[in-house]
C-alpha distance (Angstrom), angle and dihedral (degrees) to the residues before:
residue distance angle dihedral
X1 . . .
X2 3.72 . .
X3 3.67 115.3 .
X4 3.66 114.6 -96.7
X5 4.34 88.4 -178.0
X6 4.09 110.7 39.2
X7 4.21 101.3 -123.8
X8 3.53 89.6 -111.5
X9 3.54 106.9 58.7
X10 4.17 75.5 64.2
X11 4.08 90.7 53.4
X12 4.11 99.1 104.0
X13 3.60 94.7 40.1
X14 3.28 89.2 52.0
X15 3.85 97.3 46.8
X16 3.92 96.8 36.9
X17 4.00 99.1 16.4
X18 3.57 129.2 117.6
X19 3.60 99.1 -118.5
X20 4.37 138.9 -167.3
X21 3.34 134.3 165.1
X22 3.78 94.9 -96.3
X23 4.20 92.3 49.6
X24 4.35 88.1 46.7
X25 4.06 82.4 47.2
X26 3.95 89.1 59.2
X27 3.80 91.5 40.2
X28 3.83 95.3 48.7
X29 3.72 92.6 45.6
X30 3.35 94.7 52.0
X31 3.91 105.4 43.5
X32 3.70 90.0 38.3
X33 3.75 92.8 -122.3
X34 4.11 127.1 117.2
X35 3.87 100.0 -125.2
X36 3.92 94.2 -177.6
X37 4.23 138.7 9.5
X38 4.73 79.0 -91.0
X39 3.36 91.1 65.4
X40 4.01 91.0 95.4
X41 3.91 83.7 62.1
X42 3.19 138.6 90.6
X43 3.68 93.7 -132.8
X44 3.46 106.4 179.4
X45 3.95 128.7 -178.8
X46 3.61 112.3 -86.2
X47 4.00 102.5 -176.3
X48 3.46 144.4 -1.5
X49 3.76 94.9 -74.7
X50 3.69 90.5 50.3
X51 4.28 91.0 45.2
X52 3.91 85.2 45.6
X53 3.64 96.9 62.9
X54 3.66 90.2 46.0
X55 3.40 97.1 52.6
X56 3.64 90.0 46.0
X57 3.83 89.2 58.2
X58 3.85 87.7 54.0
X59 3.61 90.5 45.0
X60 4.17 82.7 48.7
X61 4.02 97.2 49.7
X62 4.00 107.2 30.6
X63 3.53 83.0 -166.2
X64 3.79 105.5 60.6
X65 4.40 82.2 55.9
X66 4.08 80.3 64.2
X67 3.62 85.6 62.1
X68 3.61 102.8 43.1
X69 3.59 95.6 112.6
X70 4.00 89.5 64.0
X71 3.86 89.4 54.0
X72 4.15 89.2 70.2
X73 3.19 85.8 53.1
X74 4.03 83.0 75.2
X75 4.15 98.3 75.9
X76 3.53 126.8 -38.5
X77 3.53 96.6 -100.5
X78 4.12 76.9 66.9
X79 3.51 95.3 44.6
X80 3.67 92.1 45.2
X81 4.26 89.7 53.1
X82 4.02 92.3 43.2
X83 3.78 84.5 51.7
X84 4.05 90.0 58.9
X85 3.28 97.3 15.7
X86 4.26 95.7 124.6
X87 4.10 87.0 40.7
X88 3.93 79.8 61.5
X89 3.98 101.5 37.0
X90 4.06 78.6 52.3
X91 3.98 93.1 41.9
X92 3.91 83.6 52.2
X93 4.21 90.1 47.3
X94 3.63 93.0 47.6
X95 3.43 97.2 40.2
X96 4.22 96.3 50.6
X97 3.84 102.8 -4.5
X98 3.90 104.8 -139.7
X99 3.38 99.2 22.7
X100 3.89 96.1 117.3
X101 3.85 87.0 60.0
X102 3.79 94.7 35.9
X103 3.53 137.0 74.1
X104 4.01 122.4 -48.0
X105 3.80 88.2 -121.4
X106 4.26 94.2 68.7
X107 2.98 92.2 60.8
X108 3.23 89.1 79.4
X109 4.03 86.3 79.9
X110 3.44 92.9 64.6
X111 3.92 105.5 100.7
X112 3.48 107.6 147.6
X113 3.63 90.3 53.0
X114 3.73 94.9 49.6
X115 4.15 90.9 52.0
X116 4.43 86.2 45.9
X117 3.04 84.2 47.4
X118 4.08 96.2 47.5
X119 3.50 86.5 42.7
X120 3.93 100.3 59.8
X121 3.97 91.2 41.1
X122 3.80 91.3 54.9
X123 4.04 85.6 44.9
X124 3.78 95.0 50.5
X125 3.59 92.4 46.7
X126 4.10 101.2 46.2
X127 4.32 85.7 46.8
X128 3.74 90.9 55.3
């Protein structure tokens, strides 16, 4: 895959970001470059703490969000997230307001993003 986000507009993020599996999945598909051994997998966000650090990388390197789109392109469990994805960045809001810039652990408050977000996994995977 050509890169869609040069590797180094990922540099700080990677450096200083808060990082997962799911957030490195977005960077590596985008850039073109494996950042860890998970980079083979699809990797996608499976709660709120997950879907926080990804939307802090896209809060982190404005353009990687250009490029959303070509992240759902990854699976459709992807495809079906980056379709909802600011009903669940506003899910997460409403739900614990702050918690996408706060620490990991609030987002444990965030229930009625975790079950939207249960809800389009388990929708993704029985349409495939």
């Amino acid at each position: 895959m050509n890169a869609l986000v040069p590797i180094e507009h990922f540099t700080m993020w990677l450096a200083t970001g808060e990082r997962g599996i799911s957030s490195e999945k977005i960077a590596s598909h985008l850039s073109g470059v494996p950042i860890t051994k998970w980079s083979q997998f699809d990797s996608h966000p499976h709660d709120p703490s997950d879907f926080r650090r990804c939307e802090r990388l896209f809060r982190a390197v404005p353009l990687a969000r250009l490029h959303m789109s070509a992240v759902g392109d990854i699976s459709p469990v992807w495809r079906n997230l980056v379709d909802h994805w600011d009903e669940i960045v506003a899910l997460c809001e409403q739900d614990w307001p702050g918690c996408i810039d706060n620490s990991p652990s609030r987002t444990a408050g965030a229930p009625n993003a975790y079950r939207r977000m249960k809800e389009l996994i388990e929708e993704a995977r029985a349409a495939a």
